[in-house]
N, C-alpha and C positions, 0 to 999 in steps of 0.2 A: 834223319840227321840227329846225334846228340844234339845235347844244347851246347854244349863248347862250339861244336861246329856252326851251329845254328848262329851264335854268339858272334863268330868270328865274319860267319855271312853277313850278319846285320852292321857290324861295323865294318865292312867294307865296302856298304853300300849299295851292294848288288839287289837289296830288297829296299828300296823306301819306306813302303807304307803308305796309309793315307797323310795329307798336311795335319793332319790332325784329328782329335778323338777327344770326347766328352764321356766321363764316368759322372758315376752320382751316390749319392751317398745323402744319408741326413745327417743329426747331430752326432749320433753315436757311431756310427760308422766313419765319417770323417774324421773322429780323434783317432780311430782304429789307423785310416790310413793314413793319419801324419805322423802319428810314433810311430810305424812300421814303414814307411817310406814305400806304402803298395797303396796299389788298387784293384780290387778284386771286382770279380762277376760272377752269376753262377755260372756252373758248370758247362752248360748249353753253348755260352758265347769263348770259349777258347779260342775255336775257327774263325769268330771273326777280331778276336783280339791277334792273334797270330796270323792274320789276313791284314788288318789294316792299321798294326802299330812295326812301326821301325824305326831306326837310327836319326832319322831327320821329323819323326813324326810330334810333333806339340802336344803333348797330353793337358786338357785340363779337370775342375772337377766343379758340379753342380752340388750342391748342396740345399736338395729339393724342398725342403724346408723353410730355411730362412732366404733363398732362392739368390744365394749368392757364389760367385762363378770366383775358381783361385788357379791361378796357373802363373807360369809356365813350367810344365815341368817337361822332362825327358825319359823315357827308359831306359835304363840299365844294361839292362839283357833283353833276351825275348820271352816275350807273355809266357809261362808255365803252369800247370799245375801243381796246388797246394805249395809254392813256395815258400809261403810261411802258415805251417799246415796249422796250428792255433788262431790261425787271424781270423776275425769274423764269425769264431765260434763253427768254424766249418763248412757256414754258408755261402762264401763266396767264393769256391777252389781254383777259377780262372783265374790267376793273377799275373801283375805285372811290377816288378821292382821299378822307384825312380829316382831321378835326383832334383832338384832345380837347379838351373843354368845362368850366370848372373848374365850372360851375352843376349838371353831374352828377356831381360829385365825379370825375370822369378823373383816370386815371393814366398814367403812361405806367411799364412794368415791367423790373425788372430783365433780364438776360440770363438765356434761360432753364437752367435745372438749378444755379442759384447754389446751393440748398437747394432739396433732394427733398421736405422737410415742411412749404415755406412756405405759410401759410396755408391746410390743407387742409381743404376743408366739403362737406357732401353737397348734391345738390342731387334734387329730386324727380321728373326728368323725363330722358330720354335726352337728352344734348348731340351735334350734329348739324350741319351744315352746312345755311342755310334761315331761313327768316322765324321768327320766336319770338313767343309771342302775347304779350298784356299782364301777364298772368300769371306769363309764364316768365321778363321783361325784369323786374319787380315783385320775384322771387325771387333773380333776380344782381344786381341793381341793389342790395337788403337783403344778400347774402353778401360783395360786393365793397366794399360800405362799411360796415360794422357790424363788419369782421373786429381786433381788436385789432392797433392801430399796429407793436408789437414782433413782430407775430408775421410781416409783410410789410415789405419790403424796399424802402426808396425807392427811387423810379426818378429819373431823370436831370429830369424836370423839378419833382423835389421834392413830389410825391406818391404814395399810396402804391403798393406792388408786386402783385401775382396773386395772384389767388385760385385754390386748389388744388382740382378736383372729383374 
């Protein structure tokens, strides 16, 4: 399939995807993917980015570092190759275009290590790079919005900031 096609499959919903998918990144790579509105992986994981990301799927992102989780996002299109072939310096050519969705409460987050204690919560399940069941997207989805306003940091398009795991 092109990707127009591919495109048009994933917005018609005949593909799902998993409920949801955790990327990762650290400081430097997470400003990569919030000016460029991607998340990349290497090469290897295509198949399972184009296996378990679709139209309804919740992308969010860890930021293995300062160990703090930002979502909700969405994708665009479907995962490709080299979509934004300078991003990541070339390292990470699986990629996926996104946007945030304000109907899941999206945020987009401050820079990271603004505060080491913003908004820090447990969560029940190891955070991982990979598809997330319904369960695990049900429990970030409840930490990242229930989390008290003062305690998270607007982000630039005036929602609120990261959740700490």
């Amino acid at each position: 399939l092109t990707p127009e096609r591919r495109h048009r499959r994933m917005a018609s919903g005949k593909r799902d995807g998993a409920p949801g998918f955790m990327c990762l990144a650290d400081n430097e790579t997470q400003e990569e993917c919030m000016n460029h509105n991607l998340f990349g992986l290497p090469r290897s994981f295509i198949g399972d980015l184009k296996k378990h990301i679709g139209p309804h799927t919740k992308l969010f992102l860890l930021n293995f570092r300062t160990k703090m989780v930002y979502g909700i996002f969405r994708a665009i299109k479907p995962p490709e190759m080299d979509l934004v072939k300078e991003a990541y310096e070339g390292r990470f050519p699986a990629q996926v275009k996104w946007k945030m969705t304000p109907t899941d409460g999206s945020f987009r987050s401050a820079k990271p290590g603004t505060d080491p204690r913003n908004g820090a919560v447990p969560v029940s399940f190891v955070l991982k790079s990979g598809p997330l069941t319904a369960k695990q997207v049900e429990e970030l989805e409840e930490k990242l919005q229930t989390k008290k306003p003062a305690a998270r940091a607007a982000g630039p398009s005036g929602g609120a900031g990261p959740t700490r795991v």
